[in-house]
Backbone atoms as SQL, in Angstrom:
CREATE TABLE atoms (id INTEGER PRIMARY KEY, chain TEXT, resi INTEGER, resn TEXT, atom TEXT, x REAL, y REAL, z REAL);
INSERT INTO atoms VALUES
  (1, 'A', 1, 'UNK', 'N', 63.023, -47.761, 39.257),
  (2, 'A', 1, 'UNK', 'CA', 62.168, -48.680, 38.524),
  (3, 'A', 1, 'UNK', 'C', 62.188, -50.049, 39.186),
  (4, 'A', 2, 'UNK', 'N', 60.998, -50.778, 39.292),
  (5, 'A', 2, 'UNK', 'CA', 61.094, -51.926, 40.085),
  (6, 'A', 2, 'UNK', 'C', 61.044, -53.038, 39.322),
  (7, 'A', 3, 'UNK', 'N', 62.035, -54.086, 39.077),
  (8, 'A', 3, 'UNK', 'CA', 62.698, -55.272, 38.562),
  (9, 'A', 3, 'UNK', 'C', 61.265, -56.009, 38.437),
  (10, 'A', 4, 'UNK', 'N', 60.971, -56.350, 37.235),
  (11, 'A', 4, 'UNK', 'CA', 60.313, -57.934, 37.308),
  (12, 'A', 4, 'UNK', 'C', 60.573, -58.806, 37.585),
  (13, 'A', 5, 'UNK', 'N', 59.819, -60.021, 37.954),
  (14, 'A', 5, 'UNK', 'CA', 60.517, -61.549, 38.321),
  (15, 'A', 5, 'UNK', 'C', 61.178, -61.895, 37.548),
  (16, 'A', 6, 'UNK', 'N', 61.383, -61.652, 36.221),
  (17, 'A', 6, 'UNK', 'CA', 62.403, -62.254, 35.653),
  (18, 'A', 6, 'UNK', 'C', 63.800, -62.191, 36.015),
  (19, 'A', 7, 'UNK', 'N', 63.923, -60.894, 35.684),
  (20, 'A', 7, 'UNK', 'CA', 65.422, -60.113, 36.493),
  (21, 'A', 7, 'UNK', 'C', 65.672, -60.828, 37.590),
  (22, 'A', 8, 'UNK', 'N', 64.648, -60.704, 38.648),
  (23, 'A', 8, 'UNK', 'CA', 65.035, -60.571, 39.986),
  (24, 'A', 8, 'UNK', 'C', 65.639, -62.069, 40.245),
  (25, 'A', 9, 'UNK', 'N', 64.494, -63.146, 39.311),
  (26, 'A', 9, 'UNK', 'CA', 65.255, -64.511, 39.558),
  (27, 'A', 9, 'UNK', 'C', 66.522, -64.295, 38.990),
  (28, 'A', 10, 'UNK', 'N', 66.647, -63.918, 37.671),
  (29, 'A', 10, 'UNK', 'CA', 68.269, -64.025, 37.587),
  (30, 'A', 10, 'UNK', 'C', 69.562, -63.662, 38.387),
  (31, 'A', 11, 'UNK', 'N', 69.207, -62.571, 39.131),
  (32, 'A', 11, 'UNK', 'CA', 69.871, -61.796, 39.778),
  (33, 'A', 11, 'UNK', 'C', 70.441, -62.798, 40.992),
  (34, 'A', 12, 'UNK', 'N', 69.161, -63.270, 41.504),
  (35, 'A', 12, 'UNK', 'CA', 69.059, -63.879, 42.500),
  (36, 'A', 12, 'UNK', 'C', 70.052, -65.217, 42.208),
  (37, 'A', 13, 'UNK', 'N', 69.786, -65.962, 41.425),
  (38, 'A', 13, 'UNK', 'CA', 70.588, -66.580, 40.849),
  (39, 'A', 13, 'UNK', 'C', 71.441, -67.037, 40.738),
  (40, 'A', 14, 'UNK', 'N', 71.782, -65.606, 40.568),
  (41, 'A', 14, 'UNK', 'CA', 73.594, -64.901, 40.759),
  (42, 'A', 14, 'UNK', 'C', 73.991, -64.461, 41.744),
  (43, 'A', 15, 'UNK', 'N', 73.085, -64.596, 43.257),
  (44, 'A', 15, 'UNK', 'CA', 73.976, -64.708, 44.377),
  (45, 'A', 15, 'UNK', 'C', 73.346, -63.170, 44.907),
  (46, 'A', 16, 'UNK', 'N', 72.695, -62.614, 43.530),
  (47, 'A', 16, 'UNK', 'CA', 72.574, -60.683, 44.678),
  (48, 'A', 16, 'UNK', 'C', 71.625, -60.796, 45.466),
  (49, 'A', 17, 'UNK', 'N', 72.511, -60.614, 46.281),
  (50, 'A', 17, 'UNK', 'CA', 71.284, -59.849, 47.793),
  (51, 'A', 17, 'UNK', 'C', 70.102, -59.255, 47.872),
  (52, 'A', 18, 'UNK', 'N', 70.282, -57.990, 46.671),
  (53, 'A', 18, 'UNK', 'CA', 69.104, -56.993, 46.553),
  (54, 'A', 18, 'UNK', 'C', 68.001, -58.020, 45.922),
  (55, 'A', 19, 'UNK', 'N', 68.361, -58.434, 45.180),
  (56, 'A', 19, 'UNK', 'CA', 67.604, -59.636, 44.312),
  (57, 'A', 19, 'UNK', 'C', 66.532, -60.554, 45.199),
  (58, 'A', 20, 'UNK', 'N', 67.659, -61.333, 46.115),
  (59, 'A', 20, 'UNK', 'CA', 66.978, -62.075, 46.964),
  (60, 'A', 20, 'UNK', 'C', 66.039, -61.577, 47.552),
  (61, 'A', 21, 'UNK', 'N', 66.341, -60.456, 48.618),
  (62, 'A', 21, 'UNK', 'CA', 65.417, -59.307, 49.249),
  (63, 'A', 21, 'UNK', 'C', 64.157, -59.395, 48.826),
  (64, 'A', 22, 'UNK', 'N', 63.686, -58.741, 47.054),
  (65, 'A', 22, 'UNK', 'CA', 62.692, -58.333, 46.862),
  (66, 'A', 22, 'UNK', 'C', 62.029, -59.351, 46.855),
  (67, 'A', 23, 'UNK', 'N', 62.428, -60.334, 46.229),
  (68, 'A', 23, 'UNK', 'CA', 61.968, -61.709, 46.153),
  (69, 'A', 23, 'UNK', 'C', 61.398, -62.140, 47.495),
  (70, 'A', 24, 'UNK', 'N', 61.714, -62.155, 48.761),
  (71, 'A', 24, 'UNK', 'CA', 61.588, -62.886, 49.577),
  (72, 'A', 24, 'UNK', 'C', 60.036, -61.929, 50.024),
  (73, 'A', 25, 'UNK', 'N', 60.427, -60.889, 50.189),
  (74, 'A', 25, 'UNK', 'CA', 59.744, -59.007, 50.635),
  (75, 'A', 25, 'UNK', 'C', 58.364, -59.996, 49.690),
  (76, 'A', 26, 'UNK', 'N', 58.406, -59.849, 48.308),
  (77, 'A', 26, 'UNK', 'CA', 57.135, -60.227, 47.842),
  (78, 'A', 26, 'UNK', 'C', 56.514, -61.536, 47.792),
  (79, 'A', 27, 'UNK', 'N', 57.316, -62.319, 48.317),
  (80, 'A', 27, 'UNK', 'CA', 56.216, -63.985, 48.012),
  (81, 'A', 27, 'UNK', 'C', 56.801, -64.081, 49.812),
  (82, 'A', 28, 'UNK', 'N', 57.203, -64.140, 50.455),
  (83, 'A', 28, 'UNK', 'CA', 57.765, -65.088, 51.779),
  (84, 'A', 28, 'UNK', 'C', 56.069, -64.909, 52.689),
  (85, 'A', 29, 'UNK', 'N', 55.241, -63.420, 52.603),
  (86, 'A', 29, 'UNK', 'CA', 54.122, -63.874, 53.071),
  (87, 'A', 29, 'UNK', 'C', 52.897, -64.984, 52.679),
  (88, 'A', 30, 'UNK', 'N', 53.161, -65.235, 51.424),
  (89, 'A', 30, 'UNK', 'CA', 52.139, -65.522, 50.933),
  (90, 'A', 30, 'UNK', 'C', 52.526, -67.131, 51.361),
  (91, 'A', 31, 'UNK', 'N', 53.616, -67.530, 51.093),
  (92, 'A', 31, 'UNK', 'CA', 54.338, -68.614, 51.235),
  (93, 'A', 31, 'UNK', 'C', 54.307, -69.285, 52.508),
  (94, 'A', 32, 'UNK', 'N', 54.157, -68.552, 53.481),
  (95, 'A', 32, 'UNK', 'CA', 53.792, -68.811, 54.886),
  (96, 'A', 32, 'UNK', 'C', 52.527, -69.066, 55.409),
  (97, 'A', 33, 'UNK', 'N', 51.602, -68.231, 54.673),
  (98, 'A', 33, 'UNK', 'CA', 50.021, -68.689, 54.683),
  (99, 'A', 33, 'UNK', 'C', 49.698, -70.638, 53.914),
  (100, 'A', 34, 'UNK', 'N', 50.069, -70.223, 52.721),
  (101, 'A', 34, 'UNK', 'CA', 50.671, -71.499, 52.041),
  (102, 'A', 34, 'UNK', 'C', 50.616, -72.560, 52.720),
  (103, 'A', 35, 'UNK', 'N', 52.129, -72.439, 53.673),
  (104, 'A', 35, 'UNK', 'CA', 52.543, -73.396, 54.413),
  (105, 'A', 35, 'UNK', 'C', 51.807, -73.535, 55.880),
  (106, 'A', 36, 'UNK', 'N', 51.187, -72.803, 56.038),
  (107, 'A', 36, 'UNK', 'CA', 50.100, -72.761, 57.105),
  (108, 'A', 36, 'UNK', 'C', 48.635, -74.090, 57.205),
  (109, 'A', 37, 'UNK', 'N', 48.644, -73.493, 56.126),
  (110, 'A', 37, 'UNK', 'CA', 47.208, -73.794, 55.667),
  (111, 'A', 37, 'UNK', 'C', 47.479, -75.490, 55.289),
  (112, 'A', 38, 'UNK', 'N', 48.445, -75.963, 54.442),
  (113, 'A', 38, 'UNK', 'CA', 48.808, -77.690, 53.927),
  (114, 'A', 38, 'UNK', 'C', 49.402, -78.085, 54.815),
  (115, 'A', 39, 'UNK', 'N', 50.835, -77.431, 55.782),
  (116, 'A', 39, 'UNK', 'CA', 51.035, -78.963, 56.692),
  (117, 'A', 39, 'UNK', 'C', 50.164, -79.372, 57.829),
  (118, 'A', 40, 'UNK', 'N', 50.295, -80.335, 57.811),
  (119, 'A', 40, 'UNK', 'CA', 49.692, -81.204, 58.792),
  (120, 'A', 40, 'UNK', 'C', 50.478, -80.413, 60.419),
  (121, 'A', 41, 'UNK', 'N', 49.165, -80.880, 61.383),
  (122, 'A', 41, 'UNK', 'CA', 49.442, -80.790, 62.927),
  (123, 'A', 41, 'UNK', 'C', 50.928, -81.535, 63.645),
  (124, 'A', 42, 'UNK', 'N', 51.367, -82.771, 62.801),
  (125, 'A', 42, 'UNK', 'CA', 52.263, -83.421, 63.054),
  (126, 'A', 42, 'UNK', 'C', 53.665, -83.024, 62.649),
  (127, 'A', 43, 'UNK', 'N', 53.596, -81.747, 61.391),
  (128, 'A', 43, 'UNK', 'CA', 54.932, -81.466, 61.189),
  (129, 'A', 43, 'UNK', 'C', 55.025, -79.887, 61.841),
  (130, 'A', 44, 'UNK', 'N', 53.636, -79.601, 61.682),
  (131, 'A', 44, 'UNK', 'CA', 53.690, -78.586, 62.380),
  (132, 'A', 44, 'UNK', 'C', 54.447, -78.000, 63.709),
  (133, 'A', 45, 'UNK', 'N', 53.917, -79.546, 64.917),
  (134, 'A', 45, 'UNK', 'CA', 54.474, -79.529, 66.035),
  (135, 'A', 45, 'UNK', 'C', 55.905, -79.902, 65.836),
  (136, 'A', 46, 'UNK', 'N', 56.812, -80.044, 65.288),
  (137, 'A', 46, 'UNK', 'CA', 58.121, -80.170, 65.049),
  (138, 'A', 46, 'UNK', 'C', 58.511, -79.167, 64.742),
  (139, 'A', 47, 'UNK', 'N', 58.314, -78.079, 63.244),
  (140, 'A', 47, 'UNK', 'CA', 58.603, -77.445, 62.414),
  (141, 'A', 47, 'UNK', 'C', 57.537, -75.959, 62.414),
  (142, 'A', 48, 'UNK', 'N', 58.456, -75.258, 62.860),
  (143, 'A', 48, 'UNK', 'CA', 57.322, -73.910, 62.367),
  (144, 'A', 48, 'UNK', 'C', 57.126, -73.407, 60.624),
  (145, 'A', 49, 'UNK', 'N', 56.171, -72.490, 60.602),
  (146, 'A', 49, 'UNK', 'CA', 55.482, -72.277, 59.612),
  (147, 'A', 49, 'UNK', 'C', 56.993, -71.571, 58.290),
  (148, 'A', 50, 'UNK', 'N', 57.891, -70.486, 59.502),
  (149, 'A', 50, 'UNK', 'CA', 58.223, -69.832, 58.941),
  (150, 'A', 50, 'UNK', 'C', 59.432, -70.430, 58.732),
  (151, 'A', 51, 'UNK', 'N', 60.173, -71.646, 59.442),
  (152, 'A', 51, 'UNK', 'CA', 61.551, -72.403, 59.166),
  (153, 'A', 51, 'UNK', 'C', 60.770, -73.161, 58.008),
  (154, 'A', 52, 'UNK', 'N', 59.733, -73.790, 57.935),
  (155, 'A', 52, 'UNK', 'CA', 59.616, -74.496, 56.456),
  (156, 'A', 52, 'UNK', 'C', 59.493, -73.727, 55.358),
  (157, 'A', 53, 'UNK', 'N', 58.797, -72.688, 55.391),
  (158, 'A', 53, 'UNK', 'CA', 59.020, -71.402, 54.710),
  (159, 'A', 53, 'UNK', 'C', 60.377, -70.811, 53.836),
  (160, 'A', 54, 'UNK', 'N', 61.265, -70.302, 55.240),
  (161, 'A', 54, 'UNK', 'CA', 62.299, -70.492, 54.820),
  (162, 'A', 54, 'UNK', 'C', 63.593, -71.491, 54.360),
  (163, 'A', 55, 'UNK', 'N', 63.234, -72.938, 54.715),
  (164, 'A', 55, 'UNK', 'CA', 63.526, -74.127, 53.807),
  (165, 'A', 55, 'UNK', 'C', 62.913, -73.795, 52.515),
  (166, 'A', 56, 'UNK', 'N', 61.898, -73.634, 51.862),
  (167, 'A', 56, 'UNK', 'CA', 61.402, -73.449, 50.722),
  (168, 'A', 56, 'UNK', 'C', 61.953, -72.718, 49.952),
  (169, 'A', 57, 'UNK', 'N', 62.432, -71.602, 50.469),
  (170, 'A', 57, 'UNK', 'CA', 63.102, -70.172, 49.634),
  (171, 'A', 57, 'UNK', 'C', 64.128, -70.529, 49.465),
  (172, 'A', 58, 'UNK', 'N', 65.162, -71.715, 50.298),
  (173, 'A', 58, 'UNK', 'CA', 66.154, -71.922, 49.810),
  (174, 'A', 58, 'UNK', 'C', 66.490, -72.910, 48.961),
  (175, 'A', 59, 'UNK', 'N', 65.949, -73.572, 49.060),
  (176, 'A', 59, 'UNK', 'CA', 65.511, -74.454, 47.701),
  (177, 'A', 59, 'UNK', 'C', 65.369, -74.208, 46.283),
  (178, 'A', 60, 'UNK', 'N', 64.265, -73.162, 46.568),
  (179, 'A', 60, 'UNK', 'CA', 64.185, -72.197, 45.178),
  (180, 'A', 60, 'UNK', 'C', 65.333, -71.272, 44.550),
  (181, 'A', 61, 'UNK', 'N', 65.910, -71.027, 45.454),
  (182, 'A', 61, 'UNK', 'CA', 66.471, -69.962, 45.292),
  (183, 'A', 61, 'UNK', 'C', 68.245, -70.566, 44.636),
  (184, 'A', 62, 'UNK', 'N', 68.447, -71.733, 45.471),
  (185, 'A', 62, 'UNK', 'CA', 69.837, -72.814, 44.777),
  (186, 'A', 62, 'UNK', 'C', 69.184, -73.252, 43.468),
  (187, 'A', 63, 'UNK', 'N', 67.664, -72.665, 43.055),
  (188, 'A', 63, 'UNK', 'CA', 67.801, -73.880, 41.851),
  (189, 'A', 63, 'UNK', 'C', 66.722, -73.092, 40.879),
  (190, 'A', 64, 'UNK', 'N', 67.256, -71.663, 41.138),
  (191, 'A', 64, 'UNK', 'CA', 66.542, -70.791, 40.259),
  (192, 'A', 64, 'UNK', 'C', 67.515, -70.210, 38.818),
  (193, 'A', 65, 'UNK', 'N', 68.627, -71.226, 38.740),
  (194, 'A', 65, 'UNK', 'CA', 68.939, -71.221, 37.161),
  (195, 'A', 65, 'UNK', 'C', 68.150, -71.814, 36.891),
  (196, 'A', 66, 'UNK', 'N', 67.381, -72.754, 36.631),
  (197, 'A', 66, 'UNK', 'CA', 67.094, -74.252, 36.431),
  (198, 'A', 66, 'UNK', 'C', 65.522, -73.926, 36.153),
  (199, 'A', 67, 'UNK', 'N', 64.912, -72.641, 36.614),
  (200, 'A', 67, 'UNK', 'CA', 63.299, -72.364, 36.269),
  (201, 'A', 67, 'UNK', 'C', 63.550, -71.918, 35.246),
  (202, 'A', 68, 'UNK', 'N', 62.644, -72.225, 33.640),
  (203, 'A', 68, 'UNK', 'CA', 62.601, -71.400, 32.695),
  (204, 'A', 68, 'UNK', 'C', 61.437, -70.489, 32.880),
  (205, 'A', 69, 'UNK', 'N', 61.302, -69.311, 32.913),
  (206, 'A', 69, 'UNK', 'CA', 60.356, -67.857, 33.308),
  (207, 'A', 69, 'UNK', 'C', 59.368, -68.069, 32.668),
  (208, 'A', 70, 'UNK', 'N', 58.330, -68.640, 32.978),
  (209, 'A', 70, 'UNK', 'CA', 57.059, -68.507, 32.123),
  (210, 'A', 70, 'UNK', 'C', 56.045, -67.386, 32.845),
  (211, 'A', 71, 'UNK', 'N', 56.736, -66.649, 33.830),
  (212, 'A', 71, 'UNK', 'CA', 55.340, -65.407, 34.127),
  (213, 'A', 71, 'UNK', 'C', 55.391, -65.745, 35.459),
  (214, 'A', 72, 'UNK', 'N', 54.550, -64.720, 36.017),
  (215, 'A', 72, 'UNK', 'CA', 54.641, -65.094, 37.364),
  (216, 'A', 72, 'UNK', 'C', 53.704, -65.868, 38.167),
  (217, 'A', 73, 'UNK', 'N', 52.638, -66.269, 37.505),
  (218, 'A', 73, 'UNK', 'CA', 51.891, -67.191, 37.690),
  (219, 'A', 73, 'UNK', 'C', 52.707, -68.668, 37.853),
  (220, 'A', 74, 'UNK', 'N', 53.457, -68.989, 36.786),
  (221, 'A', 74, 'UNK', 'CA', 54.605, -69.979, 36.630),
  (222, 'A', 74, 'UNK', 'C', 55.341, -69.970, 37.666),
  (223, 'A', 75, 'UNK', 'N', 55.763, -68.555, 38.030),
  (224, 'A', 75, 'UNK', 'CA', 56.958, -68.796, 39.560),
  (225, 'A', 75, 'UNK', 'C', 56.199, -69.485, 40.506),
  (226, 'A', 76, 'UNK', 'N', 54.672, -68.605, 40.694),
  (227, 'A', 76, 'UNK', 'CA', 54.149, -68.698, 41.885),
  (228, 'A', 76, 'UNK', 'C', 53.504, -70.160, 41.941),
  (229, 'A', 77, 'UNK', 'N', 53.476, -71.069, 41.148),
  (230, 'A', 77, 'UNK', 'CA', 53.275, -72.513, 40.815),
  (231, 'A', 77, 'UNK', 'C', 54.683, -73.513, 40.953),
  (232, 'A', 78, 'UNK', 'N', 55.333, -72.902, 40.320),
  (233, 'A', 78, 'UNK', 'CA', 56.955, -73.562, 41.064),
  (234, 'A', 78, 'UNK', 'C', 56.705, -73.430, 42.974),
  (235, 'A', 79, 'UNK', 'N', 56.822, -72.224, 43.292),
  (236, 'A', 79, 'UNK', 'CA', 57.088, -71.808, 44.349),
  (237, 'A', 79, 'UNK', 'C', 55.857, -72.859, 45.213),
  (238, 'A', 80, 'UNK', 'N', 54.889, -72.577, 45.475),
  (239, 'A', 80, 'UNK', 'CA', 54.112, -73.727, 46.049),
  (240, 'A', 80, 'UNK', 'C', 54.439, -75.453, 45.596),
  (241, 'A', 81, 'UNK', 'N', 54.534, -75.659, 44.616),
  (242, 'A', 81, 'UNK', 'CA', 55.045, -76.633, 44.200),
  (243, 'A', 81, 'UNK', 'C', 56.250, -77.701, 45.100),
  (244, 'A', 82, 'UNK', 'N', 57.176, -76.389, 44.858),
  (245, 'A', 82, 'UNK', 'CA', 58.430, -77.239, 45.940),
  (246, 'A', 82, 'UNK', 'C', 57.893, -77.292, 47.680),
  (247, 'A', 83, 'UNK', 'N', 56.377, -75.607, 47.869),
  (248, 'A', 83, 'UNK', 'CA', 56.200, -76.096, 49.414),
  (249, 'A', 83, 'UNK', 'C', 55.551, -77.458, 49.634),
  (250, 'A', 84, 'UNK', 'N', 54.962, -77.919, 48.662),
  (251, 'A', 84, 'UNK', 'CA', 53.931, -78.998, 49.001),
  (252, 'A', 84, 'UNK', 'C', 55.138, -80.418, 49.087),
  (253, 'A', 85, 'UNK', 'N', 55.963, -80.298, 47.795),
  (254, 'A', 85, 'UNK', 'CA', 56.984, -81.421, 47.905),
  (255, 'A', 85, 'UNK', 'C', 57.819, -81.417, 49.695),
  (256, 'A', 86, 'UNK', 'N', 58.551, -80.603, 50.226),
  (257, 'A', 86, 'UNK', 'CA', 58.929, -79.974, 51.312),
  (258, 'A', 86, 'UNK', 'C', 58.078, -80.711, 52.345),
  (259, 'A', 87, 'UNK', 'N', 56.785, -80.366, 52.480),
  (260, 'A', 87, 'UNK', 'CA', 55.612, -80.515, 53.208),
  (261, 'A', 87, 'UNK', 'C', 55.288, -82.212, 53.865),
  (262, 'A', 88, 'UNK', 'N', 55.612, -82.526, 51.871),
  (263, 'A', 88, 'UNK', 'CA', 55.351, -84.209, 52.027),
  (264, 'A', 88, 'UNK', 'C', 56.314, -85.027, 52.550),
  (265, 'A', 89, 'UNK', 'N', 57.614, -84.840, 52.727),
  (266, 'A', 89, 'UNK', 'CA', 57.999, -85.725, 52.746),
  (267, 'A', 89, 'UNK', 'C', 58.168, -85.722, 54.503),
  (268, 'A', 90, 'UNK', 'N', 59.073, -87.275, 54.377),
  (269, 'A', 90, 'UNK', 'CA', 58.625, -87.790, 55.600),
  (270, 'A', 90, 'UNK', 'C', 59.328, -86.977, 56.668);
């Protein structure tokens, strides 16, 4: 049976691997297009798509007690959320 986001954030949470996995398996593409598409040419040439990417997931992922689960629309609004913060700064 395959875990909803709820679970999986908790899990994740809590440090499990398998957790992280699916998590990453289902948003890390989308997250990369994401991050494709908003940064700029200037961080770009410093920073690839998929190290800011994966800056993002870890972010989320240290501070996924801290999301209350409103659906996955909600994750997937967190989740861009922190790429754009990520994105902006200097």
């Amino acid at each position: 049976m395959r875990d909803d986001l709820e679970t999986l954030l908790r899990r994740a949470s809590q440090h499990d691997e398998s957790a992280v996995a699916v998590l990453l398996q289902q948003h890390l593409p989308a997250l990369r297009a994401f991050v494709r598409l908003k940064a700029g040419p200037m961080l770009l040439a410093k920073e690839s798509c998929s190290d800011l990417a994966q800056s993002v997931c870890r972010d989320v992922l240290e501070n996924a007690d801290r999301f209350r689960f409103g659906g996955d629309a909600e994750f997937r609004k967190w989740l861009f959320t922190t790429a754009m913060r990520k994105i902006r700064l200097p």
